[in-house]
C-alpha positions as CSV (number, residue, x, y, z in Angstrom):
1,X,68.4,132.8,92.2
2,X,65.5,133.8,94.2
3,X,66.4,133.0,98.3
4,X,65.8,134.9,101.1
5,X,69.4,134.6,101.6
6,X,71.4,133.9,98.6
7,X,74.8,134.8,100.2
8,X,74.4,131.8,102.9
9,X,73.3,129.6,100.3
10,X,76.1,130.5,98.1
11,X,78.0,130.0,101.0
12,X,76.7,126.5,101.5
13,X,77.0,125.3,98.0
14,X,80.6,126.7,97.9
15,X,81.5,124.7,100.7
16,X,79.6,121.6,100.2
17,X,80.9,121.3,96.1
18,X,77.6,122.5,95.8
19,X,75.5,119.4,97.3
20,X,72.6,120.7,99.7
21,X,70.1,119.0,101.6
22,X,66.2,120.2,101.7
23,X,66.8,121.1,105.4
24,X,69.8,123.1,104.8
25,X,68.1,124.7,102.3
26,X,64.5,125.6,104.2
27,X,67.8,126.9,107.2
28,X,68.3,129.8,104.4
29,X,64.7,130.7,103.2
30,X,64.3,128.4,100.2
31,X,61.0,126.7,101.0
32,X,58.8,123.8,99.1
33,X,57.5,126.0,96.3
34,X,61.1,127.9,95.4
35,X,63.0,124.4,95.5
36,X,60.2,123.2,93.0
37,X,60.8,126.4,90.6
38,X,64.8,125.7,91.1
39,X,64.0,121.8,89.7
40,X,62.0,122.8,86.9
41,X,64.4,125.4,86.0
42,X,67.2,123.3,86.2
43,X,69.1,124.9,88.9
44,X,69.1,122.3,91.1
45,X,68.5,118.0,90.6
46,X,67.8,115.3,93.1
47,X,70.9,113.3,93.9
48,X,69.5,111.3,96.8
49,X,66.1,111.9,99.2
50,X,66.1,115.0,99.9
51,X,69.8,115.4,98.8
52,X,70.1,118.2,95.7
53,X,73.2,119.3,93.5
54,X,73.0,122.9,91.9
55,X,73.3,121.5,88.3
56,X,72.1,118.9,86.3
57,X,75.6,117.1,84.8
58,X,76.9,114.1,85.8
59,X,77.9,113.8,89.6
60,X,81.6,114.2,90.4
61,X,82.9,112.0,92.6
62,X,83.2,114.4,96.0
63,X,79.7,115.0,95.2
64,X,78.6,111.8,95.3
65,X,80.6,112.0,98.6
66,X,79.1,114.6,100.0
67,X,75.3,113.7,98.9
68,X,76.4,110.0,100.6
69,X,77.0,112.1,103.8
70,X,73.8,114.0,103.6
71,X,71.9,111.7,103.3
72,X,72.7,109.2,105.9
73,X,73.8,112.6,108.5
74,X,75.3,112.6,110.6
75,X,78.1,110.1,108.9
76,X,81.2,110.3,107.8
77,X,83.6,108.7,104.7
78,X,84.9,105.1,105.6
79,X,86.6,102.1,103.9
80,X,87.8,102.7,100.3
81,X,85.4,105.9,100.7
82,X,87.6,107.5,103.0
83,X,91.0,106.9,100.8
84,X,91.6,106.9,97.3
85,X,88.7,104.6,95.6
86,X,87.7,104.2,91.9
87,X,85.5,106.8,90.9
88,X,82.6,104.4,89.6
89,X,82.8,102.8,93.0
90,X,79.7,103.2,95.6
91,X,80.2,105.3,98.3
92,X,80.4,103.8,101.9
93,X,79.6,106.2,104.9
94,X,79.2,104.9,108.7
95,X,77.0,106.3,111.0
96,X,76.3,105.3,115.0
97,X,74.9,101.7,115.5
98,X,72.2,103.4,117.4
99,X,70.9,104.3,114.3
100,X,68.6,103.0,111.3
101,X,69.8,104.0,107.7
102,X,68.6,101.9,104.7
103,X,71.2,101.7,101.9
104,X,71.0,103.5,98.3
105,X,71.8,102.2,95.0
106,X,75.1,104.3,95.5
107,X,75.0,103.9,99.2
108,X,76.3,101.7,101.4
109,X,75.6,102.0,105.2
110,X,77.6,101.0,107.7
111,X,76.6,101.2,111.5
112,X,79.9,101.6,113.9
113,X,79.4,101.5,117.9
114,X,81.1,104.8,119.2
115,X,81.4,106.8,116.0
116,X,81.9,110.3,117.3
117,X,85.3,110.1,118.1
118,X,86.7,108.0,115.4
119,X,85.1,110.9,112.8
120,X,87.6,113.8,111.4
121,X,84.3,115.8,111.3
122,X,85.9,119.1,110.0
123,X,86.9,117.4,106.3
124,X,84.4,118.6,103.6
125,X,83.1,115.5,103.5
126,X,83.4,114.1,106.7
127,X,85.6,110.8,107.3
128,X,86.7,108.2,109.9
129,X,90.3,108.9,110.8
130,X,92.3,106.9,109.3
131,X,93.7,104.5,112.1
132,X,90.1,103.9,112.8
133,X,89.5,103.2,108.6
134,X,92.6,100.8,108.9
135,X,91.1,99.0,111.6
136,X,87.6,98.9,109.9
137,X,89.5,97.5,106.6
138,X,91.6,94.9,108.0
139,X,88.3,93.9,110.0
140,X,86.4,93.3,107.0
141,X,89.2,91.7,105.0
142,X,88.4,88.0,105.1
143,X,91.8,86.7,106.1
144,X,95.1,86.9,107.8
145,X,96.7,88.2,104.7
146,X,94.3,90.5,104.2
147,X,94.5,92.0,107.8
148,X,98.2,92.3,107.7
149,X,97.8,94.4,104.2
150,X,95.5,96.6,105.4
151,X,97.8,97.5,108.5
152,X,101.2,97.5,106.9
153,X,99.6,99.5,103.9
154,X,98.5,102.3,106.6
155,X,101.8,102.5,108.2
156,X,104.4,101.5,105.2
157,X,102.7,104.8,103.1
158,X,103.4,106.6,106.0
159,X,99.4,107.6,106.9
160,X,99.7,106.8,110.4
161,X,102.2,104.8,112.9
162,X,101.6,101.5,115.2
163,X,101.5,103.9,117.9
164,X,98.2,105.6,116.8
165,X,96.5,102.5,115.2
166,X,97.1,100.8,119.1
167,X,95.4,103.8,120.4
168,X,92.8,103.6,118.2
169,X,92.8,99.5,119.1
170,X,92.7,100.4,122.5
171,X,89.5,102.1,122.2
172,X,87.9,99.2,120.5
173,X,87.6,96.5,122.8
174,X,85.2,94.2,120.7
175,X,86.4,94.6,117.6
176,X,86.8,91.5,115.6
177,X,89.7,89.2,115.7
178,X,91.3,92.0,118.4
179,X,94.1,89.7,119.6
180,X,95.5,89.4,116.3
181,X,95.7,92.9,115.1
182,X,97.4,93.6,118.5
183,X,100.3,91.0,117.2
184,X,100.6,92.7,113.8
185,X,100.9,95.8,115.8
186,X,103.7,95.2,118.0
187,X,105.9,93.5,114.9
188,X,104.8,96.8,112.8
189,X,106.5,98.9,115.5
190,X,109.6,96.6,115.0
191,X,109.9,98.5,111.4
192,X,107.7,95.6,109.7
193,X,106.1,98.1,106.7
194,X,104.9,95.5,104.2
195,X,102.8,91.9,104.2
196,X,105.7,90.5,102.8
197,X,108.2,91.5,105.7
198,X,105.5,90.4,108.5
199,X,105.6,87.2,106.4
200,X,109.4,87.0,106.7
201,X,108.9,87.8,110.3
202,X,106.3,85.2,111.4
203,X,107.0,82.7,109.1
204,X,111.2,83.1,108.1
205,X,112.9,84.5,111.2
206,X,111.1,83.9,114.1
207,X,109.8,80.6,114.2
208,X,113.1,79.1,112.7
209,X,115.3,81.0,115.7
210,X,117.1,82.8,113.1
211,X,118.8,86.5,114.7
212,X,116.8,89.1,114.8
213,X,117.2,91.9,112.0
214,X,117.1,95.6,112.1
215,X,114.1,96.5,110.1
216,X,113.9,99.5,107.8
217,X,117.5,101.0,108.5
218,X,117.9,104.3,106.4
219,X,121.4,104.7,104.5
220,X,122.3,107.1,102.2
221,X,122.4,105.6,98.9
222,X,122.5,106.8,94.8
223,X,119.1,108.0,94.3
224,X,119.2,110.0,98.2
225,X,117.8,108.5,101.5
226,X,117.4,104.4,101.1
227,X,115.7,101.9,103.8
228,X,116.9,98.6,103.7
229,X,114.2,96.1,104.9
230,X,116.4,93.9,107.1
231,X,119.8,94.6,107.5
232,X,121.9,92.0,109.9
233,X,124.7,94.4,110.8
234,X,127.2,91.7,112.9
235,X,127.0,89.7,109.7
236,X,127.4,92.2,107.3
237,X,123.9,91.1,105.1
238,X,120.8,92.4,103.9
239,X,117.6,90.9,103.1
240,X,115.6,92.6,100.8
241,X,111.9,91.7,100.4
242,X,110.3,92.4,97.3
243,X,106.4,92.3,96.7
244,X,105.3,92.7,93.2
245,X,103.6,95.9,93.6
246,X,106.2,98.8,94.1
247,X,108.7,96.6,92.1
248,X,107.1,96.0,89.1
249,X,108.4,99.0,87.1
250,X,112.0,98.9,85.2
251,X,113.1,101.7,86.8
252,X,112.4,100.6,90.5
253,X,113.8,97.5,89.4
254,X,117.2,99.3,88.2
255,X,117.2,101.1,91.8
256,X,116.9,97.6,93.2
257,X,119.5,96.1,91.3
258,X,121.4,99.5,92.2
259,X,121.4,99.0,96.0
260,X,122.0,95.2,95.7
261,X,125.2,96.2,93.9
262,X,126.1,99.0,96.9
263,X,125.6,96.6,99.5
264,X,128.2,94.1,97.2
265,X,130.5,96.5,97.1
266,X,130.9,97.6,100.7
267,X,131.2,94.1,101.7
268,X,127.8,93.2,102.4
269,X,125.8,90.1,100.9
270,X,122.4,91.2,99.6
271,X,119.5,88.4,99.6
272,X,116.4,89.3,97.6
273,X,112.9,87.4,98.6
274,X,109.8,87.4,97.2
275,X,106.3,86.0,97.7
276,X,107.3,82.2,97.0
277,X,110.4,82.2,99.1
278,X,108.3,83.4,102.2
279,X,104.7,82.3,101.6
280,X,105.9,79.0,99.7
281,X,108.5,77.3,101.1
282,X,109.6,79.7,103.8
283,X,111.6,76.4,106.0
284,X,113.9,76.3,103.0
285,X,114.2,79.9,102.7
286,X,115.1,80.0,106.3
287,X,117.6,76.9,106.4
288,X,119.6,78.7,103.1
289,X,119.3,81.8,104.9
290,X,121.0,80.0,107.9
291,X,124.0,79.0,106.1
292,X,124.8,82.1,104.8
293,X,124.7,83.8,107.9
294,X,126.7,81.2,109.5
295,X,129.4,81.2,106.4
296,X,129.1,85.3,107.6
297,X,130.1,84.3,111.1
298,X,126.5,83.7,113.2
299,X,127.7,80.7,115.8
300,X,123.8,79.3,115.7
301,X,121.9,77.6,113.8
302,X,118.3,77.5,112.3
303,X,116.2,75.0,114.0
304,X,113.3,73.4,112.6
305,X,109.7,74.7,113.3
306,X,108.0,71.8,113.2
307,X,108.0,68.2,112.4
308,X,109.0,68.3,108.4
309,X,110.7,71.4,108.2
310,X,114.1,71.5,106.6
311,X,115.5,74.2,108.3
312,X,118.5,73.2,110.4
């Protein structure tokens, strides 16, 4: 390959999985009339404006990435971009909201105030950091629910903790719906790891005065080290909250039945929810969950949480 510098651009390609831009390029000698003889050859094709791959195959994904990237520099990886997303999927990069950056077929911009800091910029490609993409996500989510899954995703897979998505919540001020995120934060440092235990948080145990669990205890079970997702320790019961992804398959449905049987067996009753106990009719969830604990030995009592509610 004819270049004034072939080692650098070598160098360049290794380390960008071989996506380039034209400025990076002329930044080793390859100037206007060898990047022409390198298209027409086939050594290089156009990806994006003035955005090139050295071959002439179908894009992998991290090249797609890093052309994204390139194209829109300086930006970085964010949303689904920055984690795990299908590989058909367009590529979403964020870049400062003091810049202009039109979108691409396979591009989609996103202007964030204060970028620099919230950017790993080290990765090959660049992203946002991920307590930063976990605010972004729950952000853009739509909902409630859809807020609460992004966090609890972040922290239940173990990607980051409540400590480090406040400090990244502290350095937001405006962010959208900020006083609510702040409240999923502080119950996700009480162990909450999963939309369906803030559900049985907010809308079981709390608001129906019912005592407050220990959340994610580990134990030693079978298959090694277990976490039980609320364990009432004075009353010798478990509550076990089961969403359908993560549950789904017969073998973690064996474990499940496994531990259940455990708890049985060293005295403890073992209560499994799902979605429609806590989402559906969570008042009658709580007001059965009430008598058990006070068959157990708790000397309260639900109370209702409003006018209509069973509980109690």
């Amino acid at each position: 390959m004819d270049s004034r510098d072939p080692e650098a651009l070598q160098r360049l390609l290794i380390a960008q999985d071989g996506v380039v831009t034209r400025r990076q390029l002329r930044e080793v000698g390859v100037g206007k009339p060898e990047l022409d003889r390198m298209l027409r050859r086939r050594e290089m094709a156009r990806l994006f404006p003035g955005v090139f791959v050295n071959h002439t195959g179908p894009p992998t994904w991290r090249q797609r990435a890093w052309a994204a990237v390139l194209y829109a520099a300086p930006a970085a990886l964010c949303l689904d971009s920055a984690e795990e997303p299908p590989a058909d999927s367009p590529i979403h990069v964020a870049i400062d909201a003091t810049r202009r950056v039109g979108d691409l077929d396979d591009v989609r911009v996103h202007r964030l105030h204060g970028l620099d800091p919230m950017v790993r910029w080290h990765l090959g490609p660049p992203r946002l950091r991920v307590e930063d993409n976990t605010l972004e996500l729950a952000r853009r989510a739509g909902d409630e629910l859809g807020e609460i899954r992004a966090l609890t995703s972040a922290v239940g897979s173990r990607r980051t903790t409540a400590a480090h998505l406040r400090e990244a919540l502290d350095r937001r001020p405006r962010i959208l719906h900020r006083a609510f995120l702040a409240r999923v934060i502080d119950d996700l440092e009480t162990g909450v790891c999963s939309v369906l235990e803030h559900g049985y948080l907010t809308r079981v145990e709390r608001p129906h005065g019912l005592p407050a669990g220990d959340r994610q205890r580990r134990r030693q079970g079978a298959h090694g080290a277990e976490y039980r997702d609320v364990e009432y320790d004075a009353l010798g019961m478990v509550v076990e909250l089961d969403g359908f992804v993560g549950h789904a398959a017969w073998v973690a449905q064996g474990r499940d039945a496994d531990r259940d049987l455990d708890d049985h067996a060293e005295g403890r009753e073992s209560v499994r929810l799902r979605y429609p106990q806590v989402f559906g009719t969570p008042c009658r969830t709580a007001d059965r969950l009430g008598r058990i604990m006070v068959r157990r030995g708790w000397d309260g009592k639900p109370r209702p949480c409003g006018p209509g509610c069973e509980a109690g």
